[in-house]
KEKE-3310 file (N, C-alpha, C; in steps of 0.2 Angstrom, whole numbers, plus 5000, padded with zeros to 4 digits):
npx = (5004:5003:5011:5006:4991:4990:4990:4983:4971:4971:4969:4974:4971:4966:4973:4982:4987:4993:5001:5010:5014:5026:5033:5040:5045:5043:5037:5042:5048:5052:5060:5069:5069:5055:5051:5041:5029:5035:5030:5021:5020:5010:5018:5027:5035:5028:5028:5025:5031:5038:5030:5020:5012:4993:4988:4978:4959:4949:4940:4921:4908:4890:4876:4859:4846:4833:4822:4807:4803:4815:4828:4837:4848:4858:4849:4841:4843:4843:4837:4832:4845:4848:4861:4864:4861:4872:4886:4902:4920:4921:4916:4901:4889:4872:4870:4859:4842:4828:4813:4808:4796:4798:4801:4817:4830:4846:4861:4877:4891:4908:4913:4916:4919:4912:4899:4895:4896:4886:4876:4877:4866:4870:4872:4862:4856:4847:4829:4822:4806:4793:4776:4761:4746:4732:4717:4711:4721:4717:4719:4722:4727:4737:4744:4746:4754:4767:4770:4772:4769:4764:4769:4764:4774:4786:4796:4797:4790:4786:4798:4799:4792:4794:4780:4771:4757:4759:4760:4756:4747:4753:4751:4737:4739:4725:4711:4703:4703:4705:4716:4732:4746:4761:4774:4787:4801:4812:4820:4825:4825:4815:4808:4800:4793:4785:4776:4769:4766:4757:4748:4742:4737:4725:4728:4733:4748:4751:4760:4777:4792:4810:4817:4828:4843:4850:4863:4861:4853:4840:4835:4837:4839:4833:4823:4832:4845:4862:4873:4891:4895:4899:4913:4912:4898:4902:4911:4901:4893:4899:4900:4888:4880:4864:4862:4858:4871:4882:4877:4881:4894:4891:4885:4887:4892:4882:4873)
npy = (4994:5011:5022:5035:5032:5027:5035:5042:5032:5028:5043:5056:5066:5071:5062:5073:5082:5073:5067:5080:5079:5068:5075:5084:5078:5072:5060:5043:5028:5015:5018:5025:5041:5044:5044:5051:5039:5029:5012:5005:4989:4978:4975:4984:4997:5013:5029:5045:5063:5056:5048:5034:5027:5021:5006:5005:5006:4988:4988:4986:4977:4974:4966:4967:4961:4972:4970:4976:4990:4995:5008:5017:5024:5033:5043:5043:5045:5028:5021:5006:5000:4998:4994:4988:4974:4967:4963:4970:4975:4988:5004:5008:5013:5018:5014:5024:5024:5015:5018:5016:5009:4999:4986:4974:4973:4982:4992:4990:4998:5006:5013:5027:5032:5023:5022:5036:5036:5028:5034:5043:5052:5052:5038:5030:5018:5005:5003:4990:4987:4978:4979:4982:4986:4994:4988:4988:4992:5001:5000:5013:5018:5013:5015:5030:5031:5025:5035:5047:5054:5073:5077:5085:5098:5095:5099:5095:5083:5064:5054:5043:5027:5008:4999:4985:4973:4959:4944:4926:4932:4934:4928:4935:4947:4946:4933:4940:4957:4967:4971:4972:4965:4974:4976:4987:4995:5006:5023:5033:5042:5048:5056:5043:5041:5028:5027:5039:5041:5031:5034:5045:5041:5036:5022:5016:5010:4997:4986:4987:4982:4981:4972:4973:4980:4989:4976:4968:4958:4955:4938:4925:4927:4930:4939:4951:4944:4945:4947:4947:4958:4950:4952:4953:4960:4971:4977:4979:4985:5002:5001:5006:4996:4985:4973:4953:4946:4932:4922:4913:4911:4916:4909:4905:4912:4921:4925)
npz = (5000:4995:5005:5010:5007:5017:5027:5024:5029:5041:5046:5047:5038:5021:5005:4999:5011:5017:5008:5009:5024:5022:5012:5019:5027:5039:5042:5046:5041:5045:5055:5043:5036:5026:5009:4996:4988:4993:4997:5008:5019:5031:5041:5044:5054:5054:5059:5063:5065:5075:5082:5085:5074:5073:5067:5054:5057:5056:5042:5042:5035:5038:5036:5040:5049:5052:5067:5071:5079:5084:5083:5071:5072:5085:5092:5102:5119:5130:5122:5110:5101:5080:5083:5094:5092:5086:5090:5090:5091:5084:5080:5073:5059:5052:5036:5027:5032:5040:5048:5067:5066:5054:5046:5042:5032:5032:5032:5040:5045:5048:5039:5033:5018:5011:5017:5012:4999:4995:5000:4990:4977:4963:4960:4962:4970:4969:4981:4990:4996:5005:5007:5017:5013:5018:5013:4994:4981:4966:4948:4941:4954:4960:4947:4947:4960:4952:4945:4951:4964:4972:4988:5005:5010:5000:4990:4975:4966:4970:4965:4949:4954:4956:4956:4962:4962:4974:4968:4973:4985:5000:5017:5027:5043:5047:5042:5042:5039:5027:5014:5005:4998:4992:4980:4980:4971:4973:4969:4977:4993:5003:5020:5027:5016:5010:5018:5018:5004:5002:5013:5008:4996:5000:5006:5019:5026:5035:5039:5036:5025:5022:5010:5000:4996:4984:4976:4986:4995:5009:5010:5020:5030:5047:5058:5070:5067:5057:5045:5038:5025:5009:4998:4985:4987:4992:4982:4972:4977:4978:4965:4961:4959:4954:4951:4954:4968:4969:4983:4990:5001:5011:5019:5030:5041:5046:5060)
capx = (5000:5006:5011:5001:4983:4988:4991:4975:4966:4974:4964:4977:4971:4966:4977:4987:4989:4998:5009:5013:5017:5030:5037:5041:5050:5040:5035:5047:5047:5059:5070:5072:5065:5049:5048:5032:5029:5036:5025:5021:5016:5007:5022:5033:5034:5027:5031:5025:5033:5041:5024:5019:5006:4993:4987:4970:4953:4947:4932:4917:4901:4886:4868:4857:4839:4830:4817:4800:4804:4822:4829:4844:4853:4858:4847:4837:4846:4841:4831:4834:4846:4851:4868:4862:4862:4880:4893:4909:4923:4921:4909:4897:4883:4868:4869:4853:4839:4822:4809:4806:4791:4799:4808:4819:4838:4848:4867:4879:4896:4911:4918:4913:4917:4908:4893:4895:4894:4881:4871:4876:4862:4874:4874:4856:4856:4838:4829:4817:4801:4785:4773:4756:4742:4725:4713:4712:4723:4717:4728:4723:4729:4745:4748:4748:4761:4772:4772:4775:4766:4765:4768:4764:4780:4790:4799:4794:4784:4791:4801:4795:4793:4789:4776:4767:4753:4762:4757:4751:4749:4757:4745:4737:4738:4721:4710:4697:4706:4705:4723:4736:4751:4765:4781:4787:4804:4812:4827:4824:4821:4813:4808:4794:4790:4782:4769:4766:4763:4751:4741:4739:4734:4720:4729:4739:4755:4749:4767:4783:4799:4813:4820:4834:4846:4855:4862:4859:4846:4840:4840:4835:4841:4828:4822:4838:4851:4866:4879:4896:4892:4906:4918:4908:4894:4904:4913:4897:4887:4904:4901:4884:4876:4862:4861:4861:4879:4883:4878:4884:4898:4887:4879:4890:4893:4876:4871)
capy = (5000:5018:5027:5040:5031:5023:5039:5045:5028:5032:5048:5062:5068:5071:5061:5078:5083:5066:5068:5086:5077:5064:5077:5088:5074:5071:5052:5038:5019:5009:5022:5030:5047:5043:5050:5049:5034:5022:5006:4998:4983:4978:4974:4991:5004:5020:5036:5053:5066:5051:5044:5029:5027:5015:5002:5007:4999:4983:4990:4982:4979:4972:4965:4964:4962:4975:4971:4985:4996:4996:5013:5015:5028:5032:5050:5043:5040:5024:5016:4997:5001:4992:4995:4981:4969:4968:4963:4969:4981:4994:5008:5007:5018:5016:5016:5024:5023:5012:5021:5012:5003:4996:4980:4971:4976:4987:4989:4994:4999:5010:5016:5035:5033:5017:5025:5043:5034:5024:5039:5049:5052:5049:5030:5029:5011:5003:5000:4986:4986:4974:4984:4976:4992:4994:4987:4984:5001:5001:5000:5017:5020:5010:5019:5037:5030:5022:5042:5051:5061:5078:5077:5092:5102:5097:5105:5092:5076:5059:5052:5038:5021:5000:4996:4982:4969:4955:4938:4924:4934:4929:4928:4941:4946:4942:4933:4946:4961:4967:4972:4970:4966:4978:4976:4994:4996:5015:5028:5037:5037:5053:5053:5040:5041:5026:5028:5047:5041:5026:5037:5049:5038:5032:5014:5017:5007:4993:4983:4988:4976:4982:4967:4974:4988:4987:4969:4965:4955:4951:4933:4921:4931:4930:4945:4951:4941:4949:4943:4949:4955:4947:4955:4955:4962:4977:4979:4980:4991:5003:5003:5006:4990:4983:4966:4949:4943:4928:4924:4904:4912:4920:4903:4901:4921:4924:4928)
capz = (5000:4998:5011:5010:5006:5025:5033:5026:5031:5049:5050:5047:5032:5014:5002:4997:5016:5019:5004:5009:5028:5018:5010:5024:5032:5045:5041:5044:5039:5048:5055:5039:5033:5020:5002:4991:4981:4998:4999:5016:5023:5040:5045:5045:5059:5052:5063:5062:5071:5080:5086:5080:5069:5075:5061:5056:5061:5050:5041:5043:5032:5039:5034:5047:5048:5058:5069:5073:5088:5086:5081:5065:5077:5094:5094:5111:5126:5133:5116:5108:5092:5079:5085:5102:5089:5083:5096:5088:5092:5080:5083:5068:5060:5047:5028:5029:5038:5044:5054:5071:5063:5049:5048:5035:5028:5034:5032:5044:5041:5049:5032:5030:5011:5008:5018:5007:4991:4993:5000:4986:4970:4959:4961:4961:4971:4971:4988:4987:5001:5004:5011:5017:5013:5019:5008:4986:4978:4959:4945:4942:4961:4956:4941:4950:4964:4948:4942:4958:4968:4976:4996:5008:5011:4995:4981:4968:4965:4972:4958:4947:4956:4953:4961:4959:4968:4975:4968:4976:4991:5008:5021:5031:5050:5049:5038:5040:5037:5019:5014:5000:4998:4988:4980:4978:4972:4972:4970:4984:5001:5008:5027:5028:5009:5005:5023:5016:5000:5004:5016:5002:4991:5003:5007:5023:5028:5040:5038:5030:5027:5015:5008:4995:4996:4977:4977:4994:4999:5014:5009:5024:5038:5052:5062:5073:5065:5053:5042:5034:5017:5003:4996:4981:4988:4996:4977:4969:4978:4975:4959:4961:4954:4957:4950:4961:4967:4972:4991:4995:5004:5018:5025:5038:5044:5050:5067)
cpx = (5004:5006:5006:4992:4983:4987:4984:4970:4967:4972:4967:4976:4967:4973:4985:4989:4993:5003:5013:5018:5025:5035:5041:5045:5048:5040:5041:5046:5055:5062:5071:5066:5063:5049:5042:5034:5032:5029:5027:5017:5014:5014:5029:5030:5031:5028:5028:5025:5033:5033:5020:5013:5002:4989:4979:4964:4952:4939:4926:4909:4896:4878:4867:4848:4834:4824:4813:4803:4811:4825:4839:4849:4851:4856:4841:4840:4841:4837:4835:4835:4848:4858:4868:4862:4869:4885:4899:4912:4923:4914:4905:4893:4880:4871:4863:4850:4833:4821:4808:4801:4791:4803:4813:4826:4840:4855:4871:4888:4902:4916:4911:4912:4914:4899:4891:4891:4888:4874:4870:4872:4862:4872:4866:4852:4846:4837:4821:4813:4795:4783:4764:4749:4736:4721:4715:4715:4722:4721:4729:4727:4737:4749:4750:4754:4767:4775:4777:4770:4768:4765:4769:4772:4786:4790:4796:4791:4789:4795:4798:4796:4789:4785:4770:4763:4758:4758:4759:4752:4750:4748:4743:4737:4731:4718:4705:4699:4706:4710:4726:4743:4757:4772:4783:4795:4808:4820:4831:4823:4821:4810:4801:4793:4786:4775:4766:4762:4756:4746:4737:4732:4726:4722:4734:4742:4751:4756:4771:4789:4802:4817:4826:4837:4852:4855:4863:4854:4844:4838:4835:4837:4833:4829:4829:4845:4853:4871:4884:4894:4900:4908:4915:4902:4895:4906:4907:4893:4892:4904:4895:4878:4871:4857:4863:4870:4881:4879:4878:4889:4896:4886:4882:4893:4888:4876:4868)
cpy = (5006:5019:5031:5039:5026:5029:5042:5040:5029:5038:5053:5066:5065:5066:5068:5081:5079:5067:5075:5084:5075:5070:5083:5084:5071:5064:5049:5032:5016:5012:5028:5035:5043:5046:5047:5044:5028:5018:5003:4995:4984:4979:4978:4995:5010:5024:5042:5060:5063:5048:5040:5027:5020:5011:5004:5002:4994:4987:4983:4982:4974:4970:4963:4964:4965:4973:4977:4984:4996:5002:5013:5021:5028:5040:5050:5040:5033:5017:5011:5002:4996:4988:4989:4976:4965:4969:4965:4976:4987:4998:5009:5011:5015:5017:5017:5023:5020:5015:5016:5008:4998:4990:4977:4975:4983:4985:4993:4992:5004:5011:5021:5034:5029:5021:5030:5040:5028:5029:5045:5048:5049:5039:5028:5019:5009:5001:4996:4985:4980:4977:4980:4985:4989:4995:4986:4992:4998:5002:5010:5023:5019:5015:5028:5037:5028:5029:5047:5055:5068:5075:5083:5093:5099:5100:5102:5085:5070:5056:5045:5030:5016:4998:4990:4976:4963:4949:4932:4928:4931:4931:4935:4940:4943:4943:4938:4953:4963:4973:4966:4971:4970:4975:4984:4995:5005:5015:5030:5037:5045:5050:5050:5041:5037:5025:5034:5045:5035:5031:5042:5046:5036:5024:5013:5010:5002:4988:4985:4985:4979:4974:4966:4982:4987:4976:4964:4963:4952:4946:4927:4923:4934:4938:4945:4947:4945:4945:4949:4950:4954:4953:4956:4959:4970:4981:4980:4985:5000:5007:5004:5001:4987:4976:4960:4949:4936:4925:4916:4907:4918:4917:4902:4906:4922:4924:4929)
cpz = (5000:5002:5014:5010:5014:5029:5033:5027:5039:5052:5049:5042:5025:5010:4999:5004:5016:5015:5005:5019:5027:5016:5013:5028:5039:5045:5042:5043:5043:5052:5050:5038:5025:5014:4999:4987:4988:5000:5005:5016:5028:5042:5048:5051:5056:5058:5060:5067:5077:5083:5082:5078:5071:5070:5060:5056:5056:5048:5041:5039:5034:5036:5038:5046:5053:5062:5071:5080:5088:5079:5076:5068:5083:5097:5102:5115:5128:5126:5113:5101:5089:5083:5092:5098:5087:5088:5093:5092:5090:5080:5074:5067:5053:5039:5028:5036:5037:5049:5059:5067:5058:5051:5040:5034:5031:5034:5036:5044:5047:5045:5031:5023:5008:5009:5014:5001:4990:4995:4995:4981:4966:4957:4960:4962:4972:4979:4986:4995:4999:5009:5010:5018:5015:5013:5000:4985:4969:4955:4943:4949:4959:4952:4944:4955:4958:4946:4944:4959:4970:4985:5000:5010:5006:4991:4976:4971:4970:4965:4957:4951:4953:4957:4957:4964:4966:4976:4968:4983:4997:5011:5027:5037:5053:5044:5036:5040:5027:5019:5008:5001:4992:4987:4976:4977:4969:4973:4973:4988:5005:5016:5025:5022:5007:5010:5022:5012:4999:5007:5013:4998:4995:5006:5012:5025:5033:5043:5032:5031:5020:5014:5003:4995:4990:4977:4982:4996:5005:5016:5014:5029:5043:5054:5067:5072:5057:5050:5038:5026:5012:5001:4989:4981:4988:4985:4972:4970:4979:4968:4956:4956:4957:4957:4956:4961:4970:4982:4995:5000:5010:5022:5031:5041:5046:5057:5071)
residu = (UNK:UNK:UNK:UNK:UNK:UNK:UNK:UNK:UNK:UNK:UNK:UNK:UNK:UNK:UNK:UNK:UNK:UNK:UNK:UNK:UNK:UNK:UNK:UNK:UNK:UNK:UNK:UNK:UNK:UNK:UNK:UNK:UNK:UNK:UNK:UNK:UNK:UNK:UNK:UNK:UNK:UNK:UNK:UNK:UNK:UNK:UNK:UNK:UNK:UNK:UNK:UNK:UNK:UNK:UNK:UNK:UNK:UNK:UNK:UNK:UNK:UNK:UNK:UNK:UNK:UNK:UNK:UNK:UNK:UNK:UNK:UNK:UNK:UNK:UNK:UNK:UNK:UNK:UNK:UNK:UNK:UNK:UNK:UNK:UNK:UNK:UNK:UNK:UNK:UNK:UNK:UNK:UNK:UNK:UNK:UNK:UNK:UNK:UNK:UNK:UNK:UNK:UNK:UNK:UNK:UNK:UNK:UNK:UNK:UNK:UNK:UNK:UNK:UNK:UNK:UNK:UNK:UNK:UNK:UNK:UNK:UNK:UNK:UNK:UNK:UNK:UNK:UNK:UNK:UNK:UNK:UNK:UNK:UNK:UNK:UNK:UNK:UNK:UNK:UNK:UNK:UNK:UNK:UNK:UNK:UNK:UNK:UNK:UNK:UNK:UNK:UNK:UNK:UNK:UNK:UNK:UNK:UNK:UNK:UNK:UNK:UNK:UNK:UNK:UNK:UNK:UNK:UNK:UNK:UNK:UNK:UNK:UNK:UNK:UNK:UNK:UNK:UNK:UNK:UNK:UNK:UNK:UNK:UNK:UNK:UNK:UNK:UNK:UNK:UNK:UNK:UNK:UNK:UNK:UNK:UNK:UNK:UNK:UNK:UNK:UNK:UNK:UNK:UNK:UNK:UNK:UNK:UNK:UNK:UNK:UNK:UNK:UNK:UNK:UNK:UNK:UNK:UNK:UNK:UNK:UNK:UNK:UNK:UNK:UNK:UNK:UNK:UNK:UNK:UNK:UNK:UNK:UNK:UNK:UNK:UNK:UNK:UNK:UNK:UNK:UNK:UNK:UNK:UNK:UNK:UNK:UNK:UNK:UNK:UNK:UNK:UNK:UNK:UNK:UNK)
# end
């Protein structure tokens, strides 16, 4: 690894801050004074202004299945986050968010520029929902969520989504309940967007599970259990793809 893309993994900087450290003499490898273009190993001492560099953290990418009532940040003292679910060292934060009443997929990670990029526009990763609405919604009904709507207090419409009725449908909480099932998949993820736009429509949110975030599915993973996503996974959502990818190399990482 160059030098410089470890000092900036190490936290001291922008990549052109690093290389102006190096070249100020500040950096050492061995002993010796550093110049630009030095590749290191784990195995080397690095130094900067004598204090030694401490190797940086393992990053970490997670898929986890959220259960309802438990919150994707730690903005209420004392509340059940996902972050209680995940025993590891490393302090972790959401890619995204699930409202407390939502459950299903969710990825959790402590790489800032993994998280950026999958948060940025640009990339335009699919998020895929099953959402369980009160009552029949028309195809006419359908065809106006597929468009986009207006919602009080924005700038423009929702942007176009897939939505469509899920067949044969699973089963309801109760036989006597008249309720549809959805599969809504979208570009966007305004706050609460697709319970706004349901109650719009007339056909409010009764259950919501996301179950795909780009090529990431969440698969077989039970309520409260999580798994390491591949190296493929990680490299695909990256490159913002969001076709399947493989996932035999999961079954025995869950949790």
């Amino acid at each position: 690894m160059r030098l410089q893309k470890l000092l900036a993994q190490a936290g001291l900087g922008a990549r052109r801050k690093c290389e102006a450290l190096i070249a100020a003499g500040r950096v050492t490898v061995n002993g010796q004074v550093a110049v630009l273009g030095t590749v290191v190993s784990p195995h080397d001492e690095v130094r900067v202004d004598g204090r030694l560099l401490a190797p940086p953290e393992e990053k970490v990418y997670i898929a986890l299945h959220k259960p309802v009532g438990y919150l994707s940040d730690r903005s209420v003292a004392g509340a059940k986050t996902v972050f209680d679910l995940v025993h590891l060292p490393q302090r972790l934060f959401a890619v995204g968010r699930l409202d407390k009443d939502t459950s299903g997929l969710i990825l959790l990670t402590n790489d800032g520029a993994f998280a950026h990029r999958l948060a940025h526009p640009r990339f335009e990763h699919e998020k895929e929902y099953h959402a369980l609405v009160a009552g029949y919604p028309t195809e006419a009904t359908l065809a106006r969520w597929r468009s986009g709507v207006w919602l009080a207090g924005e700038q423009r419409p929702t942007a176009p989504a897939d939505v469509s009725v899920i067949h044969p449908q699973p089963p309801l909480p109760d036989d006597r309940m008249a309720a549809t099932w959805l599969r809504i998949v979208m570009r966007e993820g305004r706050k609460r967007q697709i319970r706004r736009v349901a109650k719009l429509l007339g056909h409010p949110v009764l259950r919501l599970m996301r179950v795909r975030f780009g090529c990431v599915t969440l698969g077989q993973l039970k309520s409260g259990q999580w798994r390491r996503l591949t190296q493929a996974e990680v490299a695909a959502l990256m490159q913002g793809r969001n076709g399947d990818v493989p996932q035999a190399s999961c079954a025995h990482d869950r949790h």
